[in-house]
C-alpha positions as a Markdown table, in Angstrom:
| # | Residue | x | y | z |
|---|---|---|---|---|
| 1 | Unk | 0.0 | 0.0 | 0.0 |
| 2 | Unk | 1.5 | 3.7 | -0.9 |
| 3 | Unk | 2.1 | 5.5 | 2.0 |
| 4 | Unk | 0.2 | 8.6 | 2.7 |
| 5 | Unk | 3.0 | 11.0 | 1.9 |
| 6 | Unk | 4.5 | 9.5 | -1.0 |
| 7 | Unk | 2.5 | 11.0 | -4.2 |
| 8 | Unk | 3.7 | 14.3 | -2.7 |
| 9 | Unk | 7.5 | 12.4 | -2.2 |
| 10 | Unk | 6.9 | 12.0 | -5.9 |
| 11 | Unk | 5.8 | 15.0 | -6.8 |
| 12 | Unk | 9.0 | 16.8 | -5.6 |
| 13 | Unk | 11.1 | 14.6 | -7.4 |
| 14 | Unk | 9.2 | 15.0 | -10.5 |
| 15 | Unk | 9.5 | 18.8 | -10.5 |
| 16 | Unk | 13.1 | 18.2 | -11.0 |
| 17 | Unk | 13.0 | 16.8 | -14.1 |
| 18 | Unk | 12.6 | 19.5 | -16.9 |
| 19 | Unk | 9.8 | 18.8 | -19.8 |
| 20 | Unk | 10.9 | 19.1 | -23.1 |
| 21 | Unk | 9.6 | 22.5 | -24.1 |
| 22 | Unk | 10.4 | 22.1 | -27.8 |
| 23 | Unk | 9.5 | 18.3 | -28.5 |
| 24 | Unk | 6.4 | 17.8 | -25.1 |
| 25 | Unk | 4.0 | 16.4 | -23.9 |
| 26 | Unk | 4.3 | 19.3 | -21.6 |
| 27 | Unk | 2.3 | 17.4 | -18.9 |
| 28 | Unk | 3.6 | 13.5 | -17.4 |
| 29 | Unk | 1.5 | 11.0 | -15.5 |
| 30 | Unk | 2.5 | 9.3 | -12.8 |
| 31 | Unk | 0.4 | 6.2 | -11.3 |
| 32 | Unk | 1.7 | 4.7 | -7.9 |
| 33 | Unk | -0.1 | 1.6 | -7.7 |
| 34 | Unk | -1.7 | -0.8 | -4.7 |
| 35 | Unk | -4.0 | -3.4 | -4.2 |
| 36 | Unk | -5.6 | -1.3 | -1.6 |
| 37 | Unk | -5.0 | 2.3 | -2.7 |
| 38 | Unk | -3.5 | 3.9 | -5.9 |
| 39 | Unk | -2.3 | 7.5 | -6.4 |
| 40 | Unk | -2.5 | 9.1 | -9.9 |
| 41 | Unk | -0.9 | 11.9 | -10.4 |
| 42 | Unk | -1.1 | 14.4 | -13.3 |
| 43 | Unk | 2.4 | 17.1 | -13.6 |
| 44 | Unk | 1.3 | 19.7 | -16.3 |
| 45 | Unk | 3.3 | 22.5 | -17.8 |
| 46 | Unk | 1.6 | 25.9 | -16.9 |
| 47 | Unk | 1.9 | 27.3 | -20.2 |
| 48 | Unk | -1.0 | 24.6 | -21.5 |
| 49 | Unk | -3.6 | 24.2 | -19.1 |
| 50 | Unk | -4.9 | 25.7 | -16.1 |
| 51 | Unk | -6.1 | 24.2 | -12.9 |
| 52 | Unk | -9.9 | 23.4 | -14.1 |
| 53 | Unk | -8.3 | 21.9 | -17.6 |
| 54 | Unk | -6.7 | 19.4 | -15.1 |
| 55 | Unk | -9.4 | 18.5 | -13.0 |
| 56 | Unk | -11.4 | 17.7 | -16.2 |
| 57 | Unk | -8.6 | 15.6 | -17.9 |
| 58 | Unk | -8.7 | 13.4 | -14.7 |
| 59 | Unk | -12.4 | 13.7 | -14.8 |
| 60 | Unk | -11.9 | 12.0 | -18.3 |
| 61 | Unk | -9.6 | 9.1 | -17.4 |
| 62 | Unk | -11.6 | 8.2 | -14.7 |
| 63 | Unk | -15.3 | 8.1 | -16.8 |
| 64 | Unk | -12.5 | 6.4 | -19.9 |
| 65 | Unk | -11.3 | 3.7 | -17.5 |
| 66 | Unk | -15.1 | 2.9 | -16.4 |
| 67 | Unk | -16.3 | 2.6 | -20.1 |
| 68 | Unk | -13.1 | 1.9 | -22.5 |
| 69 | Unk | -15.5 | 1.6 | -25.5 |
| 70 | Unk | -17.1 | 5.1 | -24.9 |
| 71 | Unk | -16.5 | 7.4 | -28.1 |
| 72 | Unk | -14.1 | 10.0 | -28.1 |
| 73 | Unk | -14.7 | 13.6 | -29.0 |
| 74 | Unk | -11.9 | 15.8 | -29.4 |
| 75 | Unk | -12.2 | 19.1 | -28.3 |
| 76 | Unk | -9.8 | 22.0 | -29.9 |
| 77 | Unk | -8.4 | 25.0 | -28.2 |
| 78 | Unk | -10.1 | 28.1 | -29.0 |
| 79 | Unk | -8.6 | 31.7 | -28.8 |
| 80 | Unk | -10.3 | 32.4 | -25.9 |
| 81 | Unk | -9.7 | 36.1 | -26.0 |
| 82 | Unk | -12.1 | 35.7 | -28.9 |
| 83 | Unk | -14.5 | 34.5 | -27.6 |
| 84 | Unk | -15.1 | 37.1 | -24.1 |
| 85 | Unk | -17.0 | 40.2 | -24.1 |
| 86 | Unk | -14.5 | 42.9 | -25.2 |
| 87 | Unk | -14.4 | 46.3 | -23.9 |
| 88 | Unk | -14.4 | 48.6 | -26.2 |
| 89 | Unk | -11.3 | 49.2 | -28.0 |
| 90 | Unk | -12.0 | 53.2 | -28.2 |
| 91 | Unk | -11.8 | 53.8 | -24.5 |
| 92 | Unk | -8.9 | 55.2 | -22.9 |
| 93 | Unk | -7.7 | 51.8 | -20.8 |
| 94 | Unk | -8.1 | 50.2 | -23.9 |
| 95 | Unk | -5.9 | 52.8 | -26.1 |
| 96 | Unk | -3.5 | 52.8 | -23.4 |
| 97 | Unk | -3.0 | 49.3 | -23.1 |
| 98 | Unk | -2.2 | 48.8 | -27.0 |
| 99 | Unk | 0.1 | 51.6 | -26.4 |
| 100 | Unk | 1.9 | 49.8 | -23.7 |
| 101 | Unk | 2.0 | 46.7 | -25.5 |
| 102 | Unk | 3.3 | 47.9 | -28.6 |
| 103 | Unk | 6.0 | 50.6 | -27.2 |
| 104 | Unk | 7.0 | 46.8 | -24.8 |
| 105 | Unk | 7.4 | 45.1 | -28.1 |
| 106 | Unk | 9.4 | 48.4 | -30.2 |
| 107 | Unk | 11.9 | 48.1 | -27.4 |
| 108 | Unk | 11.9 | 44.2 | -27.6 |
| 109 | Unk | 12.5 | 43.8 | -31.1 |
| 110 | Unk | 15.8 | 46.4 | -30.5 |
| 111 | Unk | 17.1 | 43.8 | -28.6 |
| 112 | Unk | 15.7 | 40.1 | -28.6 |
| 113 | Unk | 16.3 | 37.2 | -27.0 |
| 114 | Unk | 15.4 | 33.4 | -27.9 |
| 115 | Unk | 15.4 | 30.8 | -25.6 |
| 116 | Unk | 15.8 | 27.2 | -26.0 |
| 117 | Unk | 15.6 | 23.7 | -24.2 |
| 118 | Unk | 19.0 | 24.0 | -22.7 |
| 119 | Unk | 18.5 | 27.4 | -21.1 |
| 120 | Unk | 15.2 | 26.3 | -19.8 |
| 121 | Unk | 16.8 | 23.2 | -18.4 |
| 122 | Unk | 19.8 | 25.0 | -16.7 |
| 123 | Unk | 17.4 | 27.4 | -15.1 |
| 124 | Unk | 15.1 | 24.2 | -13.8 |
| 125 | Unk | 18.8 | 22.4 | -12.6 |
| 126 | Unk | 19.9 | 25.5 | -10.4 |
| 127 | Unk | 16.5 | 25.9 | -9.4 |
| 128 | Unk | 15.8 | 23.0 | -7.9 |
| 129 | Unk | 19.3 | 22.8 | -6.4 |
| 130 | Unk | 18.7 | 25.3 | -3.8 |
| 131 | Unk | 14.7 | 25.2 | -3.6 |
| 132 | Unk | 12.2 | 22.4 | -2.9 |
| 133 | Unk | 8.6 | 22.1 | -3.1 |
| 134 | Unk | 6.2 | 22.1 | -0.1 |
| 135 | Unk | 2.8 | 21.7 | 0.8 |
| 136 | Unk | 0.7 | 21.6 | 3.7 |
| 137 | Unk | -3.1 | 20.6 | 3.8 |
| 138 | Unk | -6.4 | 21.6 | 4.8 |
| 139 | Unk | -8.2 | 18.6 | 4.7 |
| 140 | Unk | -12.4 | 17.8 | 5.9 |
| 141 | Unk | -13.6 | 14.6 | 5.4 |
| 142 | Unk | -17.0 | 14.3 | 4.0 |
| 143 | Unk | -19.2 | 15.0 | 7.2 |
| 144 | Unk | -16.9 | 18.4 | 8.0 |
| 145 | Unk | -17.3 | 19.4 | 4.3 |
| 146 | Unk | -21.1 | 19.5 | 4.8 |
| 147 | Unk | -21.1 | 20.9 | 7.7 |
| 148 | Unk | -18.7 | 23.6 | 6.8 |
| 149 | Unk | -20.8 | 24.3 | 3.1 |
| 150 | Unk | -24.4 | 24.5 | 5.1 |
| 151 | Unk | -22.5 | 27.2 | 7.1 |
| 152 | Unk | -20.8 | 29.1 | 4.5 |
| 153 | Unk | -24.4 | 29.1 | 2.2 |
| 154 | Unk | -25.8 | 30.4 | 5.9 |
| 155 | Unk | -22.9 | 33.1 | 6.0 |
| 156 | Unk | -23.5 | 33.8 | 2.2 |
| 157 | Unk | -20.1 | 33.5 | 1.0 |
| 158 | Unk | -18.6 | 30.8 | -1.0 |
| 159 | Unk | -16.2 | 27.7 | 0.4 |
| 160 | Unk | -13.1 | 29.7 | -1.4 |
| 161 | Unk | -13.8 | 33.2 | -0.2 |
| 162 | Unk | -13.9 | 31.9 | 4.0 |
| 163 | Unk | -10.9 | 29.9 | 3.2 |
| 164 | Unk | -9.4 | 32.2 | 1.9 |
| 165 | Unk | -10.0 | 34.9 | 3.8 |
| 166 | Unk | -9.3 | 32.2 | 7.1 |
| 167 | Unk | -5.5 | 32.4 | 5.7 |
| 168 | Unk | -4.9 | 36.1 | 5.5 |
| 169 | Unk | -6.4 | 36.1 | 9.3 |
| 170 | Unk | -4.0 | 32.9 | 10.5 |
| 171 | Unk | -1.5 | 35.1 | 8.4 |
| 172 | Unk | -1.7 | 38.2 | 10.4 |
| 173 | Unk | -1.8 | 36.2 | 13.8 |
| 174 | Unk | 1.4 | 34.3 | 13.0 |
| 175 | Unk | 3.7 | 36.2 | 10.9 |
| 176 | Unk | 1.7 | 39.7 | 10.7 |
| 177 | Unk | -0.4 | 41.3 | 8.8 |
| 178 | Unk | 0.9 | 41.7 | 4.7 |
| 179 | Unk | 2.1 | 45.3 | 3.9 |
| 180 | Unk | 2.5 | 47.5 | 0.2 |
| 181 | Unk | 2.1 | 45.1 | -3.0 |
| 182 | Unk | 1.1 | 41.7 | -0.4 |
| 183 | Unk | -2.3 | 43.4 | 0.3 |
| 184 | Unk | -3.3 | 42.6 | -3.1 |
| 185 | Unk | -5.1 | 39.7 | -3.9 |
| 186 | Unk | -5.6 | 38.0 | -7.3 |
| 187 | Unk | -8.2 | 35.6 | -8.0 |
| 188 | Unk | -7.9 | 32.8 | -10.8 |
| 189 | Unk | -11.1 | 32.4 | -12.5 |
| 190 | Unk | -12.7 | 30.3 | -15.1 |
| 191 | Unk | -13.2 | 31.9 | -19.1 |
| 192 | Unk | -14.7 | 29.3 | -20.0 |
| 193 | Unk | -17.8 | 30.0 | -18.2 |
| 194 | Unk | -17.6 | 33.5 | -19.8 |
| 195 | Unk | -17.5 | 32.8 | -23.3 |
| 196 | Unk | -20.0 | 34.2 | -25.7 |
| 197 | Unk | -19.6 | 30.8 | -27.6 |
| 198 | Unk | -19.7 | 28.1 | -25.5 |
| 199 | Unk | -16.5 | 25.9 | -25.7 |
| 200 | Unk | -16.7 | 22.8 | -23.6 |
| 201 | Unk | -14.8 | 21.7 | -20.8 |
| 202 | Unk | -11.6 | 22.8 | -23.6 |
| 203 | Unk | -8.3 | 21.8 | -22.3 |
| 204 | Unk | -6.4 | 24.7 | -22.1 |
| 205 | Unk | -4.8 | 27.8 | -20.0 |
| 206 | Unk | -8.2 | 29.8 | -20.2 |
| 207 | Unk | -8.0 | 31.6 | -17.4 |
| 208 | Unk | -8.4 | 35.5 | -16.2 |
| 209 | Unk | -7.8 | 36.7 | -12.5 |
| 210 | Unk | -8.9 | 40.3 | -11.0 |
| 211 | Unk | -6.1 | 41.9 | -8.3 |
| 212 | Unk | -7.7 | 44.1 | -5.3 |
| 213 | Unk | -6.3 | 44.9 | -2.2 |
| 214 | Unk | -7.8 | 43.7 | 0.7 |
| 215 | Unk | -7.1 | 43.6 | 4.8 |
| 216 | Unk | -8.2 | 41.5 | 7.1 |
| 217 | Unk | -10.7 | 44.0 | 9.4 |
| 218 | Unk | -9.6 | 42.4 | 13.6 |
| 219 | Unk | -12.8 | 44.8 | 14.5 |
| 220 | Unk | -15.0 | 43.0 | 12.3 |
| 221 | Unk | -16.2 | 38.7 | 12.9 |
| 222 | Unk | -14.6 | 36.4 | 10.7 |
| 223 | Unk | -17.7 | 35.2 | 8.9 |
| 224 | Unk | -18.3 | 39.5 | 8.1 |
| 225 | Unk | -14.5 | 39.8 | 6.8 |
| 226 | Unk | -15.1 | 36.6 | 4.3 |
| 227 | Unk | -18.5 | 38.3 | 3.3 |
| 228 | Unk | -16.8 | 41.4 | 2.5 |
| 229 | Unk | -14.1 | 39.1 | 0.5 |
| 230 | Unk | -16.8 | 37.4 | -1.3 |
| 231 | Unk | -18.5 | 40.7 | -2.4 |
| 232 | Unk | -14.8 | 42.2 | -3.7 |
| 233 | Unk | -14.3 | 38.2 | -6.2 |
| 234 | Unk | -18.0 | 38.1 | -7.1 |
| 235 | Unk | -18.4 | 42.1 | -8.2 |
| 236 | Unk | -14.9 | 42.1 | -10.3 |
| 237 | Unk | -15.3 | 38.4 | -11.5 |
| 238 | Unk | -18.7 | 39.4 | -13.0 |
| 239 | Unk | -17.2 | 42.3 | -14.8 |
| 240 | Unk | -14.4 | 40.4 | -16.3 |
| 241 | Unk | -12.1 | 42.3 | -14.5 |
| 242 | Unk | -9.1 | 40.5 | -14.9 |
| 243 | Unk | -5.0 | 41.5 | -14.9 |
| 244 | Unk | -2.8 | 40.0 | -17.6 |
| 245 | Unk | -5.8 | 39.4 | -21.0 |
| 246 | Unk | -3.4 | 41.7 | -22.4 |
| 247 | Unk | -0.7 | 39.4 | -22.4 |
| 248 | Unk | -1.3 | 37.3 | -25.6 |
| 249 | Unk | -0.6 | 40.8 | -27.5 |
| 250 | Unk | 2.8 | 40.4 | -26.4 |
| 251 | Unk | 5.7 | 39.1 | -28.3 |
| 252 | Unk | 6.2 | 35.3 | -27.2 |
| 253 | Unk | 10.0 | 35.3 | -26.7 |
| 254 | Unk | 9.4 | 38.8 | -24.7 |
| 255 | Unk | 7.1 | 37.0 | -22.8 |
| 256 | Unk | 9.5 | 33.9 | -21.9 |
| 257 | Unk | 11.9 | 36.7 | -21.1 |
| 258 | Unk | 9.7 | 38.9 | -18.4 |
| 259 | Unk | 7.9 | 36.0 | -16.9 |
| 260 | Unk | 10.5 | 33.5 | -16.6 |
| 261 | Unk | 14.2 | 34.1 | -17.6 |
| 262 | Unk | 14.7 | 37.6 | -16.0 |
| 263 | Unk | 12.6 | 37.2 | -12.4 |
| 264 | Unk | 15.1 | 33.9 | -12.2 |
| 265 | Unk | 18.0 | 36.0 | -12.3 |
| 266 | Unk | 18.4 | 37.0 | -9.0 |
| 267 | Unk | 17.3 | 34.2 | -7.5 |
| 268 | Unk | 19.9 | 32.0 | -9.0 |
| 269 | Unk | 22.6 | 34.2 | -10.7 |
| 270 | Unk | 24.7 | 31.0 | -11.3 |
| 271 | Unk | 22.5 | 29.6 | -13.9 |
| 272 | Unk | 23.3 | 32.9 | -16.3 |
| 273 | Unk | 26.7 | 31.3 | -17.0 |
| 274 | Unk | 25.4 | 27.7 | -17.7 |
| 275 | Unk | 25.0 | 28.5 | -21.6 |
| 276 | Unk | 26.1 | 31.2 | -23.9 |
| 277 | Unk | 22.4 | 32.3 | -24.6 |
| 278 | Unk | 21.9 | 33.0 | -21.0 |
| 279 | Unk | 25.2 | 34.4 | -20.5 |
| 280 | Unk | 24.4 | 37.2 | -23.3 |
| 281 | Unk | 21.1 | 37.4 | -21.4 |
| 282 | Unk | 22.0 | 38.4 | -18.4 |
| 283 | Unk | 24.8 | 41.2 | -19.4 |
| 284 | Unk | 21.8 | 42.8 | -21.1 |
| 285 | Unk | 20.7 | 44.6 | -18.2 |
| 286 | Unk | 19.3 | 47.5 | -19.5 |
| 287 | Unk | 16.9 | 45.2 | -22.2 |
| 288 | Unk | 13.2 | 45.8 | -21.4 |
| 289 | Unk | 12.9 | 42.4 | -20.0 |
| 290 | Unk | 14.5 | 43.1 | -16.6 |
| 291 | Unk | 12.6 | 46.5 | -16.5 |
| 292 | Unk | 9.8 | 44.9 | -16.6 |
| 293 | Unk | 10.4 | 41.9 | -14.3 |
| 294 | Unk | 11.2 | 44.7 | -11.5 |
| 295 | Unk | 7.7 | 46.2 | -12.1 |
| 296 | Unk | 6.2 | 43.4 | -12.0 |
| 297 | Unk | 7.9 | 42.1 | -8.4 |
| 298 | Unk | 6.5 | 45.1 | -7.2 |
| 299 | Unk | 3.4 | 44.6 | -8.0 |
| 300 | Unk | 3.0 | 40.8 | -6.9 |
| 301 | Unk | -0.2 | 39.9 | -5.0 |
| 302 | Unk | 0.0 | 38.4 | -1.4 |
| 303 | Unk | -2.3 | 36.3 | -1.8 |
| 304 | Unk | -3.5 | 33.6 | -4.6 |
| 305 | Unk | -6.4 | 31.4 | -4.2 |
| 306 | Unk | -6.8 | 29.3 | -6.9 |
| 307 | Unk | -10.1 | 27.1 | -6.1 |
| 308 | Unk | -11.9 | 24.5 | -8.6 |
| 309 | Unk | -14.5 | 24.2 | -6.4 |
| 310 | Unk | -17.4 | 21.3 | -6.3 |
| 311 | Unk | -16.4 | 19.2 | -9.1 |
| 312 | Unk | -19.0 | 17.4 | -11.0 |
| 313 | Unk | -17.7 | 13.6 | -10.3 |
| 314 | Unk | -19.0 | 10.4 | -9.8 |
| 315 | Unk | -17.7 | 9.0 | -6.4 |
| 316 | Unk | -17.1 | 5.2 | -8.4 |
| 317 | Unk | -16.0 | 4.6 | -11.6 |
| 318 | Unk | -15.8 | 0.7 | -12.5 |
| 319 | Unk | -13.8 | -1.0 | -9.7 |
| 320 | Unk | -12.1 | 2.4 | -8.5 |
| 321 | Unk | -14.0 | 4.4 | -5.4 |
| 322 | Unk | -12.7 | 8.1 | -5.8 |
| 323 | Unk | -11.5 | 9.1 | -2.1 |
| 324 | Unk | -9.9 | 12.6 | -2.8 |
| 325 | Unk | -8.5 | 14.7 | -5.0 |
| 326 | Unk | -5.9 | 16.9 | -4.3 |
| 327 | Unk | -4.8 | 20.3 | -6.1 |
| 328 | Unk | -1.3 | 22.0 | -6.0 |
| 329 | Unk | -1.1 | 25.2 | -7.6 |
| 330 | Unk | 2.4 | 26.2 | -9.0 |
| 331 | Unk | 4.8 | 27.1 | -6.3 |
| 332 | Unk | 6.2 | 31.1 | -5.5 |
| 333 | Unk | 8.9 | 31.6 | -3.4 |
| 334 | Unk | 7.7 | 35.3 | -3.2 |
| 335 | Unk | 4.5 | 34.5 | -2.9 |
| 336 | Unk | 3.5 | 34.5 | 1.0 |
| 337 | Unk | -0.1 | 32.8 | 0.3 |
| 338 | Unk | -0.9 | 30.5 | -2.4 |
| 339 | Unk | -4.1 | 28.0 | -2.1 |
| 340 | Unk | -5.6 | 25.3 | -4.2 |
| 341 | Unk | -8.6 | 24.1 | -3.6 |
| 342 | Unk | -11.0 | 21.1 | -4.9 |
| 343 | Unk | -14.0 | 19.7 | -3.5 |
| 344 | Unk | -14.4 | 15.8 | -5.0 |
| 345 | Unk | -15.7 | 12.6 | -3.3 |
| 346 | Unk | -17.1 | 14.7 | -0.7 |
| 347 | Unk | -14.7 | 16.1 | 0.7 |
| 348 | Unk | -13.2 | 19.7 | 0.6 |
| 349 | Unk | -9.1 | 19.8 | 0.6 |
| 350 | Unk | -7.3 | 23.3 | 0.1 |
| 351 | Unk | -3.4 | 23.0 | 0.1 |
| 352 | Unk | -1.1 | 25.8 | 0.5 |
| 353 | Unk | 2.0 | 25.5 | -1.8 |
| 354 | Unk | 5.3 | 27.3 | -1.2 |
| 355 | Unk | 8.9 | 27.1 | -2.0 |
| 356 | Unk | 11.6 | 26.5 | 0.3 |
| 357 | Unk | 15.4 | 26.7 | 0.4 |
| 358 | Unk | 16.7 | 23.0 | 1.0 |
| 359 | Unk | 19.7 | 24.5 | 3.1 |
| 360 | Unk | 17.7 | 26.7 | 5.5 |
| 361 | Unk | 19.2 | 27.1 | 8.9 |
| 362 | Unk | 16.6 | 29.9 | 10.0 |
| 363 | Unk | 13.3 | 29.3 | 10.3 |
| 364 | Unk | 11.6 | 26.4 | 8.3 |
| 365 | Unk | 8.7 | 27.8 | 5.7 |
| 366 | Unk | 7.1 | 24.8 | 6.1 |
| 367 | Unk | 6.6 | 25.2 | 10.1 |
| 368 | Unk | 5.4 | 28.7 | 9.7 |
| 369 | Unk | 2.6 | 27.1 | 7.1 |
| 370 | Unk | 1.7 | 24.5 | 9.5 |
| 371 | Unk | 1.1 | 27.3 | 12.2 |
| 372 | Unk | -1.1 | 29.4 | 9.4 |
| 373 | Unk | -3.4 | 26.1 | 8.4 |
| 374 | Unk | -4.2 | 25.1 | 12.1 |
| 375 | Unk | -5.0 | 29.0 | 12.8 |
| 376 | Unk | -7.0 | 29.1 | 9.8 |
| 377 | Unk | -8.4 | 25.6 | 11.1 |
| 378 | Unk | -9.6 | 27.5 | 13.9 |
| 379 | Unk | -10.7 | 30.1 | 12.4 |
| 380 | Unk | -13.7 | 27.8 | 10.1 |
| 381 | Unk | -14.6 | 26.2 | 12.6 |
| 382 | Unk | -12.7 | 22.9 | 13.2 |
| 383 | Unk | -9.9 | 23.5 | 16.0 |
| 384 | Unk | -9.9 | 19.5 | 16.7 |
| 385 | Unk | -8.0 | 19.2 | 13.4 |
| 386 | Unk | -5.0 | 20.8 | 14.0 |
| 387 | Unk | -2.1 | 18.8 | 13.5 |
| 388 | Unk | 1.9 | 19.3 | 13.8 |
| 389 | Unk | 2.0 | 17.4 | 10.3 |
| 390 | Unk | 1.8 | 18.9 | 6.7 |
| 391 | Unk | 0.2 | 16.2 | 5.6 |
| 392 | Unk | -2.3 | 13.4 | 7.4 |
């Protein structure tokens, strides 16, 4: 039988091997197998799906394995950006954004960069080096999930808002409230739900995510802070306000440069010499790239709550009973908060992903994370589950 711990044992190791950007798949599958209990787990590249694209692909194995002769239909990618309500493109945030975009590309194009498989995998090999991934759990088995949804739908927020908002609390007790840029909050939602043509459960990255600030009120009740929370998502989700739909307008390799090659920099210098291409790279200082990684470090949320909610699953598929699913948002090592959560085969389980330094002889990120879940534990209502372990 698979030990408790070990998908996640194999999930750190797996993040150390780089995919093959320019040949894929860009996602792996991993099954560790028992007569008793099996784990499958499903490693995707960022850049092609989102965290609802996954939760339907193993939706789709699962209904697959049941029924091997079911027909297939393949469902192809739209341009999603096509496809939402657009605002219109003679207002003045509109016209300013094209102008951003395009002066961002003039100053690109004046000095490009291209990056290939063996800069990508040097940045992954010095990464991982001095970094590992963590996780710690919130986990209610299938009686606490229905007792904690009956309470939210009485509070009239949603499971992901209390959470959520239960974090930033725990935050502020243990390691004080978040100051400048870490008040903001940005919200991952689903596109597909906003599309004027409807396109399926697509697999793809189709997904937008408003930023606001918000702070923890100590003078207000939890339950009224969450409410407050909830008002801020549901208001700017309806609206489509979201950060980043500019992005496609972007040049690729410029993107590939901002959003991964030049906030790596710092964080592990020694990388920059691995290859020529990163070398030449790096001494281009002054290149838009790194301008526009430092503006965007100033502007990074606090907090991310990335939650799939309810999922629409069966709880047994042929022979298999589904017990839980688990979701693990991509790491951030400057990132204080990042959650994923998933409700499926009853139960509710948010994790909070992080990254960590192997060699850490100061305090351990992982202990301080424990500390914020059994606060936040507290805080929802269920201070019997609070636990010394990451993981039950």
């Amino acid at each position: 039988m698979t030990s408790n711990t070990q998908w996640f044992e194999e999930i750190q190791y797996e993040q150390r091997v780089p995919f093959e950007l320019e040949k894929g798949p860009l996602i792996r599958f991993i099954l560790l197998h028992s007569p008793e209990m099996s784990d499958l787990i499903v490693m995707c590249n960022h850049s092609i799906c989102d965290g609802m694209a996954l939760a339907n692909l193993v939706r789709d194995i699962l209904i697959y394995y049941a029924d091997p002769e079911r027909s297939i239909t393949v469902l192809n990618p739209p341009d999603i950006m096509k496809l939402i309500p657009k605002k219109s493109v003679f207002s003045l945030s509109a016209i300013l954004t094209q102008l951003f975009v395009y002066n961002a590309n003039r100053k690109w194009k004046k000095s490009p960069h291209y990056f290939f498989q063996a800069d990508y995998a040097a940045i992954t090999r010095a990464y991982w080096e001095k970094m590992k991934c963590g996780a710690v759990l919130i986990e209610l088995d299938t009686q606490e999930s229905q007792i904690f949804l009956e309470k939210c739908r009485k509070e009239g927020v949603t499971v992901g808002s209390a959470v959520t908002a239960a974090c930033i609390a725990a935050h502020n007790d243990i390691l004080g409230p978040f100051t400048k840029n870490f008040k903001l909050v940005s919200v991952p939602f689903d596109l597909r739900r906003h599309a004027t043509t409807s396109v399926g459960d697509v697999f793809c990255l189709c997904v937008g995510a408003p930023s606001f600030p918000y702070t923890y009120d100590v003078k207000k009740t939890f339950w009224e802070n969450a409410a407050v929370l909830h008002q801020e998502v549901h208001k700017r989700v309806e609206k489509l306000d979201s950060a980043g739909l500019e992005v496609p307008g972007f040049e690729p390799s410029f993107i590939d440069a901002f959003a991964c090659f030049g906030p790596m920099f710092k964080a592990i210098p020694e990388a920059y010499s691995q290859t020529d291409n990163l070398s030449r790279f790096a001494q281009d200082r002054k290149n838009v790239a790194f301008s526009f990684t430092h503006n965007n470090k100033n502007m990074t949320p606090g907090t991310i709550p990335s939650n799939l909610g309810k999922l629409n699953l069966q709880t047994t598929y042929g022979n298999l009973h589904l017990d839980r699913m688990v979701f693990l948002p991509a790491i951030s090592e400057i990132v204080p908060l990042i959650l994923g959560g998933i409700g499926a085969g009853g139960r509710i389980v948010f994790s909070l992903t992080f990254a960590e330094p192997i060699r850490n002889n100061s305090s351990s990120r992982e202990q301080d994370m424990i500390r914020i879940r059994n606060r936040a534990l507290e805080y929802i209502g269920f201070p019997e589950k609070v636990s010394e372990r990451a993981i039950e």
